[in-house]
Residue, then its C-alpha position, 0 to 999 in steps of 0.5 A: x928867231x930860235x937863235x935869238x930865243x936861247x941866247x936871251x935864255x942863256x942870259x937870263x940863266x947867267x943872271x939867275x946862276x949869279x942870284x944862286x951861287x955865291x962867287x959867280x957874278x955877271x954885272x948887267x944884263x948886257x954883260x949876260x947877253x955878251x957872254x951868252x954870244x962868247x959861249x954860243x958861239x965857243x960851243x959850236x966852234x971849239x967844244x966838239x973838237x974838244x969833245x972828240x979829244x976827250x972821248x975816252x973821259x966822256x964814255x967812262x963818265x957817261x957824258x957827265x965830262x961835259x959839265x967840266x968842259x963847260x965849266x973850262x969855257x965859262x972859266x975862260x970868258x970870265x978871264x977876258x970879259x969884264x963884269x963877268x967873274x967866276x972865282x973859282x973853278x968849283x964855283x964855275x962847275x957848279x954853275x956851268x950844272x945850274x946854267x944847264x939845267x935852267x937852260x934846258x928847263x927854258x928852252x923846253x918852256x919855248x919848244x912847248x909854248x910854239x907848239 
């Protein structure tokens, strides 16, 4: 259920990032819940590796190096995902930061709600 829970958040982070940022566009909600399972499931799979491989430029900028990997990865879905766009990679950086911290803010509403 928990699982279900942050993959229905992420795609309904992706659908309001496509409300804020001009050049971030996710046609459907159905579009939104395919992309959110794409980086789910890139998350755990390749992200720590890429992490590890980039350990130096996180621990000079404090961790803030995960945003342009996340950027990268959302960059990379809208290159195969059809009714998903990102057409530039400051517009992927920008909402790759929007997406996080409305995910963050939605999974903290529903850790404290099931408490």
């Amino acid at each position: 259920m928990k699982i279900l829970s942050k993959l229905l958040i992420t795609a309904l982070a992706l659908l309001v990032v496509t409300e804020l940022i001009p050049g971030f566009f996710v046609e459907s909600f159905y579009i939104a819940v395919i992309v959110a399972l794409i980086f789910g499931v890139i998350n755990i799979t390749i992200k720590p590796i890429i992490t590890i491989l980039t350990l130096p430029i996180h621990l000079l900028t404090l961790g803030l190096f995960s945003f342009v990997i996340n950027a990268l990865m959302l960059w990379f879905i809208s290159s195969f995902v059809s009714g998903f766009v990102i057409e530039s990679f400051l517009v992927a950086l920008i909402g790759a930061f929007v997406l996080a911290v409305l995910s963050f803010i939605g999974n903290k509403l529903i850790e404290s709600e099931s408490r």
